[in-house]
C-alpha positions in Angstrom: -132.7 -107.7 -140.8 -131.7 -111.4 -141.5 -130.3 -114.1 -140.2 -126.7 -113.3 -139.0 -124.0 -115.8 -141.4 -121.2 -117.5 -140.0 -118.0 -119.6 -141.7 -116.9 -122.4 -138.9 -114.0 -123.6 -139.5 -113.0 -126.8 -138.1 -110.3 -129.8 -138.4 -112.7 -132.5 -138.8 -116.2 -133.5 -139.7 -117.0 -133.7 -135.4 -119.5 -136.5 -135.8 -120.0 -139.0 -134.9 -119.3 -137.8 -131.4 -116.8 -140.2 -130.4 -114.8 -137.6 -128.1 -114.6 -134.7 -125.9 -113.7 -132.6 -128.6 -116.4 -133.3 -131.1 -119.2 -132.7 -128.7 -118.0 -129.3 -128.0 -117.3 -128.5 -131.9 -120.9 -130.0 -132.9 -122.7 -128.4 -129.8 -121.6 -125.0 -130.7 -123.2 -125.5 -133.9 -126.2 -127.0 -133.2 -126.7 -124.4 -130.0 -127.3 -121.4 -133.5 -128.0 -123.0 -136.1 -131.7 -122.2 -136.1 -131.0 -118.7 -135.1 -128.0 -117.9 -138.0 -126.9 -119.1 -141.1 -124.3 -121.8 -141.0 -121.6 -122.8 -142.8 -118.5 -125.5 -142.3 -115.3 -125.8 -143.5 -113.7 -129.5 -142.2 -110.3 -131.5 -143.4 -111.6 -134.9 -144.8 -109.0 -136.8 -144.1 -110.3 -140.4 -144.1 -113.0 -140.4 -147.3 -114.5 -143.6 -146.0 -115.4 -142.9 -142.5 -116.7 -139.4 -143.8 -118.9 -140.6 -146.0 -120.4 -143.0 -143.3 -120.5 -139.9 -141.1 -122.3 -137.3 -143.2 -125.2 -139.0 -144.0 -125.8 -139.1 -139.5 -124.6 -135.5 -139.8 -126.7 -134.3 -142.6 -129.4 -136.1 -140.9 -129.5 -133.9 -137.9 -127.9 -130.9 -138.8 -129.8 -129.9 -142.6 -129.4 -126.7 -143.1 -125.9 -126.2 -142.4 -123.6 -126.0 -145.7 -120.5 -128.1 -145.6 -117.3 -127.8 -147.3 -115.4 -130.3 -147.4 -111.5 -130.1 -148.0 -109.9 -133.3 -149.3 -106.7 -133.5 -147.5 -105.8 -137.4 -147.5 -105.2 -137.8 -151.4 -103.2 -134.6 -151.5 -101.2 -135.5 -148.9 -100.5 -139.3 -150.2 -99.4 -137.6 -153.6 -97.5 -135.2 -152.4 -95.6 -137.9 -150.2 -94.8 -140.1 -153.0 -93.5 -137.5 -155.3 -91.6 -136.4 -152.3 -89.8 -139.9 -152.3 -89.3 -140.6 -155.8 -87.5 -137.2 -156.3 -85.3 -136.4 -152.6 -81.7 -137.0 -153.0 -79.6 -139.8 -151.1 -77.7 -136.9 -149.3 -81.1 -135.3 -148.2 -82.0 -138.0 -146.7 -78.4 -138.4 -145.1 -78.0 -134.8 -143.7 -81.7 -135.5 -142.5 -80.7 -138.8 -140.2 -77.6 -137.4 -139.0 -79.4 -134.6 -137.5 -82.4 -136.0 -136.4 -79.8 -138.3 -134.2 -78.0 -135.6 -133.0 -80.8 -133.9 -131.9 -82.1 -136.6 -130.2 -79.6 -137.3 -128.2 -80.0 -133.8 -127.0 -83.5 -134.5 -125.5 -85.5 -137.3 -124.9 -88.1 -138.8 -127.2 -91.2 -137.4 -125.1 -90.1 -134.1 -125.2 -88.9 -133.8 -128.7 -92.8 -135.2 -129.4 -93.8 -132.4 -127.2 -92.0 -129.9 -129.3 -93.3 -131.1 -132.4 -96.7 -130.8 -131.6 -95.8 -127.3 -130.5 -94.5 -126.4 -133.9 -97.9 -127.9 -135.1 -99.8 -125.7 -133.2 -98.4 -122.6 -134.4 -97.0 -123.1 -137.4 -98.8 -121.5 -140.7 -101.6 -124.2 -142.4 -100.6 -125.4 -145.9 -101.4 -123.4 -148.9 -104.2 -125.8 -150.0 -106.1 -125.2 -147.2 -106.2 -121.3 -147.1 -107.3 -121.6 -150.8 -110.0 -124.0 -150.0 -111.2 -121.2 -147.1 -110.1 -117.8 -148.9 -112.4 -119.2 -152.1 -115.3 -120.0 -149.2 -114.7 -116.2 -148.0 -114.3 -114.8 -151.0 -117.7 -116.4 -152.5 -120.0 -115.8 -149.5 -120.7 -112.5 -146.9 -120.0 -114.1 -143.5 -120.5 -111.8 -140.5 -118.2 -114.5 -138.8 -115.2 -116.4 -139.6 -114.8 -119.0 -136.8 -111.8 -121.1 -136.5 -111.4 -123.8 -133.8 -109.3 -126.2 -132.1 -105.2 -125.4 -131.4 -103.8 -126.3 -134.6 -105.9 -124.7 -137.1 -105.4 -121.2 -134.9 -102.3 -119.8 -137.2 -105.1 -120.1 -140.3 -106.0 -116.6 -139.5 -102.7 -115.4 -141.0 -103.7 -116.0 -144.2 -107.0 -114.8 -144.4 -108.8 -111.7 -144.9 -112.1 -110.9 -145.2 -115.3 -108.3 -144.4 -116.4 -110.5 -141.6 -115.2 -110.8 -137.7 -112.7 -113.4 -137.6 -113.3 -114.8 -134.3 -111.2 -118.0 -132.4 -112.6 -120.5 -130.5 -109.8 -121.4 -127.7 -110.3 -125.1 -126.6 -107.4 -125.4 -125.3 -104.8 -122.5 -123.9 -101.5 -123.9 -125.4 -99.1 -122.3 -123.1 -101.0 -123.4 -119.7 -100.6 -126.8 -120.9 -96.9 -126.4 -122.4 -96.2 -125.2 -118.6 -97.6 -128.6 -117.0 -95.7 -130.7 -119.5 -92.4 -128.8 -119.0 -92.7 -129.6 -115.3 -90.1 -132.0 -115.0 -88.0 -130.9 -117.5 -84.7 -129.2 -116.2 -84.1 -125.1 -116.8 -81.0 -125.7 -118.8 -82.6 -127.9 -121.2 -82.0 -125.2 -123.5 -83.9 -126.5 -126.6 -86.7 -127.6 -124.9 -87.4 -124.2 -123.2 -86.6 -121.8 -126.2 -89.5 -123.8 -127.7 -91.4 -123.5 -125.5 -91.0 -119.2 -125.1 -91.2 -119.7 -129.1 -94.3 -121.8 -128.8 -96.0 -119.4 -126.2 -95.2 -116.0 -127.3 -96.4 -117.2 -130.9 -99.8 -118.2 -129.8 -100.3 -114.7 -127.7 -99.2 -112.7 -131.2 -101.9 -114.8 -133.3 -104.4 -114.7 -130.8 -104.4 -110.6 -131.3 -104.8 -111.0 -134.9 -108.0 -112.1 -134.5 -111.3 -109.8 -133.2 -112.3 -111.6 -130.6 -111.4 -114.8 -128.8 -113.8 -117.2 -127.2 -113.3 -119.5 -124.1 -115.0 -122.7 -122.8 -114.4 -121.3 -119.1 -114.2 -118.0 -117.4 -110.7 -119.6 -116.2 -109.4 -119.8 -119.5 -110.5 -115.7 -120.3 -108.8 -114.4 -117.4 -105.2 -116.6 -118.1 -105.6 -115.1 -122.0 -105.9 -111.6 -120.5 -103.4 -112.1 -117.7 -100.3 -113.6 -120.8 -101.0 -110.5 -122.9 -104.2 -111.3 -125.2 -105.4 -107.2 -126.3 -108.4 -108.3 -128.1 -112.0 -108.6 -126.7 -112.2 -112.7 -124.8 -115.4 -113.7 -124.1 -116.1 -116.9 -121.7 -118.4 -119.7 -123.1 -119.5 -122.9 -121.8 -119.8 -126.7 -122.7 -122.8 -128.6 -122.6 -124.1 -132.2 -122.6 -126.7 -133.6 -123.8 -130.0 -134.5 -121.5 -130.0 -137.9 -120.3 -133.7 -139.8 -119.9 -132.2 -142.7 -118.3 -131.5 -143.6 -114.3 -129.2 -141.2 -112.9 -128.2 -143.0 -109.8 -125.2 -145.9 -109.2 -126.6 -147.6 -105.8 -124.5 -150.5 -105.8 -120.9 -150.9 -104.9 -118.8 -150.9 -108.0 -115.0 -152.3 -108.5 -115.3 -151.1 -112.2 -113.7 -147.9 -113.2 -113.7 -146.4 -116.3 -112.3 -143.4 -118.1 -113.3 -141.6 -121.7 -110.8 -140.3 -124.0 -108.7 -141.2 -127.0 -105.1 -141.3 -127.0 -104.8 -139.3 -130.1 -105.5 -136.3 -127.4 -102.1 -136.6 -125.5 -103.8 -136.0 -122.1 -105.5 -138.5 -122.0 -102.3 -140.4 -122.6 -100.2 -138.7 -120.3 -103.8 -139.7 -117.9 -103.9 -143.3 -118.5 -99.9 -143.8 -117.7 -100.1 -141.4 -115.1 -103.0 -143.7 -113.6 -102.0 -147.2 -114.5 -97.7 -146.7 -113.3 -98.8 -144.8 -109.9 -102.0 -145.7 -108.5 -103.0 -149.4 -110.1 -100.5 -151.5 -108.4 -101.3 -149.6 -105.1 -105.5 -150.0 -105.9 -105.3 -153.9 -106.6 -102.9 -154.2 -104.0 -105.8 -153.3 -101.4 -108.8 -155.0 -103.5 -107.7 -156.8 -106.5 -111.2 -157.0 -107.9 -110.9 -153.7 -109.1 -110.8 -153.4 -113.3 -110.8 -150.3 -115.5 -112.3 -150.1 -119.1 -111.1 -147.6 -121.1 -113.6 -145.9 -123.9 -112.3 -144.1 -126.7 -109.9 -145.2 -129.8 -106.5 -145.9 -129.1 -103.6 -146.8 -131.3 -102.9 -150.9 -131.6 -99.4 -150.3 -129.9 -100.1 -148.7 -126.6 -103.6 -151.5 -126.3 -101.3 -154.1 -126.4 -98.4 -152.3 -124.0 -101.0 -151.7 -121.1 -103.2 -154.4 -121.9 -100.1 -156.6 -121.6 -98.6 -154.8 -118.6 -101.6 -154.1 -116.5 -104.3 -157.2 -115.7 -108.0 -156.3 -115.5 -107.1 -153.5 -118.0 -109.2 -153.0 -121.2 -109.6 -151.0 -123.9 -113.2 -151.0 -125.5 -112.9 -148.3 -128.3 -115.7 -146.2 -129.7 -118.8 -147.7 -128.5 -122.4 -147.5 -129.4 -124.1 -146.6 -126.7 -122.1 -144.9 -123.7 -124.6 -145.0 -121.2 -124.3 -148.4 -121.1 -120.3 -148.4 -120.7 -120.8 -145.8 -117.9 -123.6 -147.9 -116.0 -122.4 -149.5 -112.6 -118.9 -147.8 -112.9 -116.4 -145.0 -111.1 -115.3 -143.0 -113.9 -111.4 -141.6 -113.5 -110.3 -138.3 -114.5 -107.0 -138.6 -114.1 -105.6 -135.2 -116.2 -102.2 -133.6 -115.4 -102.0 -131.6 -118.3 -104.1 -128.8 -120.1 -106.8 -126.5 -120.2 -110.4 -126.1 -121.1 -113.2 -128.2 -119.9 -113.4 -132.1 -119.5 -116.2 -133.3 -121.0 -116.0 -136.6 -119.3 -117.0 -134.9 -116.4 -120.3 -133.5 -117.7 -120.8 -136.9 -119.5 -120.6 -138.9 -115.7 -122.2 -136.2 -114.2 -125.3 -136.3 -116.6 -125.4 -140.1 -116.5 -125.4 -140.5 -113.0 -121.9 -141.7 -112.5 -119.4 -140.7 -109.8 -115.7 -139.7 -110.6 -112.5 -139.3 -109.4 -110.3 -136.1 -110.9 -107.3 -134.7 -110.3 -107.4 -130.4 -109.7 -106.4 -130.0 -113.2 -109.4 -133.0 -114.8 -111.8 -130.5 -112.6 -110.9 -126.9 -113.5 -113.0 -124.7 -115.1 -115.9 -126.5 -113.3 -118.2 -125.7 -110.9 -117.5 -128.8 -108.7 -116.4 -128.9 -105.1 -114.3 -131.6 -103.3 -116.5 -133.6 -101.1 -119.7 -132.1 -102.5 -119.3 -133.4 -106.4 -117.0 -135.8 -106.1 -113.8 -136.3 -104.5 -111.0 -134.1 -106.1 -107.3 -135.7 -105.7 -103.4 -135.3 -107.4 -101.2 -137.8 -105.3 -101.6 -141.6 -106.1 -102.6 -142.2 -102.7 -105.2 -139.7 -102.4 -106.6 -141.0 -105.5 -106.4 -144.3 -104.6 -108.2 -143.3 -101.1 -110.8 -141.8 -103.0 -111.5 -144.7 -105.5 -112.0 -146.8 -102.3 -114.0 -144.1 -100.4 -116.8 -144.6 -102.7 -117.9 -148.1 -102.1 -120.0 -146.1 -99.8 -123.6 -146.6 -101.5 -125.3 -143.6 -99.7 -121.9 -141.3 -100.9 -122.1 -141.8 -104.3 -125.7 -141.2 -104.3 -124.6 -137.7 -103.0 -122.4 -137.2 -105.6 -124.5 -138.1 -108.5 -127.9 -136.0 -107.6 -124.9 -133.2 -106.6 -123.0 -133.0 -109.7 -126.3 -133.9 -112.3 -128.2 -130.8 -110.8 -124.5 -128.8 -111.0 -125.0 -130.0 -115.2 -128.8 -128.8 -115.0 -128.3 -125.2 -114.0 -125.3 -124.6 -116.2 -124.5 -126.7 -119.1 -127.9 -126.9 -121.1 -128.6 -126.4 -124.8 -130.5 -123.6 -123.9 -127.5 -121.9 -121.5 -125.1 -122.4 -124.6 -127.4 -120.5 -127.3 -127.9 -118.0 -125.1 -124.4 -117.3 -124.6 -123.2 -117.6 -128.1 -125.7 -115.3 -129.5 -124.9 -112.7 -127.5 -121.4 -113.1 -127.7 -121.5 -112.8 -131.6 -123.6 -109.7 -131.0 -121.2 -108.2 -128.8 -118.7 -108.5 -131.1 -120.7 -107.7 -134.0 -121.1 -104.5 -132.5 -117.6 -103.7 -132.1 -115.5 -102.1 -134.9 -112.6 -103.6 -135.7 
């Protein structure tokens, strides 16, 4: 017999690897690609950037096919038609109620409910096409979709294959943390939010199997109702040659993440309005660099707001942004696991995480790092570890924790006989 086939289907080209996110879409890749036939189905949604990126991508990754899907100059088209032709009272009826309905919740929350109705709402027609026409022209043993708002795409699909979804991300775990302080009788917010999770329950059984980045994540699935087969996967991080040690005492923190990802957002505030007043406060040397893009707005708001605070965007070479620092997992909300936290562990650099930053890792309190979810716990912590000889612990703690369960190796091992597990099973 031959090589098995298998469609991914993804929302963006995930190279380079400038997040979280795109190491664990281009890892499960490049963990089967030798072993199966490959093929990937991305939204191109910035043609400048992509064509930078697929020559790095074709580069290391050959013989997988790509299909792109042009989205950006649909999209601008169909916006400026849209213009040209609505009516004056459209776009009266349209302000009145977005006003009214604003003034029913606050501005955070209705943002929360919109990306809810992203999630879970059914994909444009142009974007089935482009996939159905993929399907319909190939013999993929596996249809793999990935990432939370491309998960309602199985709805309007079909084909021979196992349609199978990779869950990054458990939508209603993290729909209950943002909730949190939102009162009962907020009736709009919390309809949506029953809406939001008994829709993502009812599409994950339309699919034959689901896959999870944590054994965590497969038992919540089972536990809200999810019928069909869940298998737990892992993340992994690539080796790192260099020094895998901090043995100097270090008043630099730093944290990975782009805001586009609204926990790391909800992180940063979290961080910056409850615990950096209180850090500096004890040892205002302390500064905190923050790695990833972010939008132009919320640079200048924290930059502005919060001194020894910088944003360094995508950079080169993380290693060298990591070296001599604390990194800060600061994560309220969501699910899944943090790749920041393999990333620090791999380079030799201890961390600070809240319980939710940590879950779905192996890592102990005390033992890995130091796990807090008050301000002045966290703030403790931070300070705890101008110990020399304690973060030492930490890092040869947490980089043999990365060793023994998040290789390469681990990862291919696991996905291939996942997909033969589920190859086996009739639908």
């Amino acid at each position: 017999m031959g090589k098995k086939s298998i469609l991914v289907i993804m929302p963006m080209l995930p190279y380079p690897l400038i997040s979280g996110g795109h190491q664990a879409l281009y890892n499960g890749m490049v963990a089967v690609h030798k072993e199966m036939e490959v093929s990937l189905s991305f939204v191109v949604d910035d043609e400048y950037n992509y064509l930078d990126a697929l020559k790095d991508f074709v580069r290391e990754l050959p013989d997988i096919k790509l299909f792109p899907y042009y989205q950006c100059k649909r999209i601008a088209e169909g916006a400026k038609r849209k213009r040209k032709v609505r009516p004056w009272y459209s776009k009266l009826f349209h302000a009145i109620f977005h006003r009214k309905r604003m003034k029913k919740i606050e501005k955070a929350s209705f943002d929360k409910i919109a990306y809810w109705q992203y999630c879970t709402l059914p994909p444009g027609v142009g974007w089935i096409k482009h996939n159905q026409d993929i399907i319909d022209s190939n013999n993929f043993d596996f249809v793999q979709i990935e990432m939370p708002w491309l998960m309602s795409t199985v709805l309007g699909l079909s084909c021979k294959g196992k349609l199978v979804y990779v869950h990054h991300e458990l939508g209603f775990v993290r729909r209950a943390l943002e909730m949190r302080n939102t009162p009962k009788d907020d009736y709009y917010s919390w309809a949506w939010l029953r809406f939001a999770d008994m829709n993502e329950i009812a599409i994950l059984n339309k699919y034959d199997a689901i896959i999870t980045l944590s054994s965590i994540d497969t038992k919540k699935l089972k536990e809200a109702g999810v019928v069909k087969p869940v298998y737990s996967s892992i993340a992994v991080v690539e080796p790192y040659s260099g020094k895998v040690e901090n043995s100097h005492i270090t008043r630099r923190l730093t944290f990975i993440g782009p805001d586009v990802h609204i926990p790391n957002y909800e992180g940063i505030r979290w961080f910056l309005e409850n615990c950096w007043s209180l850090l500096k406060s004890v040892d205002p040397e302390y500064t905190l660099d923050v790695i990833g893009k972010w939008s132009e707005h919320n640079v200048k708001t924290f930059e502005s707001k919060y001194p020894g605070v910088k944003f360094l965007g995508y950079v080169d070479n993380l290693s060298d942004a990591l070296n001599g620092s604390i990194m800060i997992v600061p994560i309220n909300i969501g699910s899944g696991i943090r790749m920041k936290i393999l990333e620090a562990s791999v380079r030799g650099v201890p961390f600070v995480s809240t319980s939710v930053g940590a879950e779905g890792l192996p890592v102990k309190d005390g033992v890995h790092c130091f796990i807090a979810d008050t301000p002045e716990i966290f703030v403790q912590d931070i300070l705890r570890l101008k110990d020399v000889s304690l973060q030492m612990q930490f890092v040869a703690n947490s980089n043999q924790m990365v060793k023994e369960h998040f290789s390469l190796d681990a990862l291919r091992a696991n996905r291939l006989k996942i997909y033969s597990s589920i190859y086996k099973t009739s639908k």
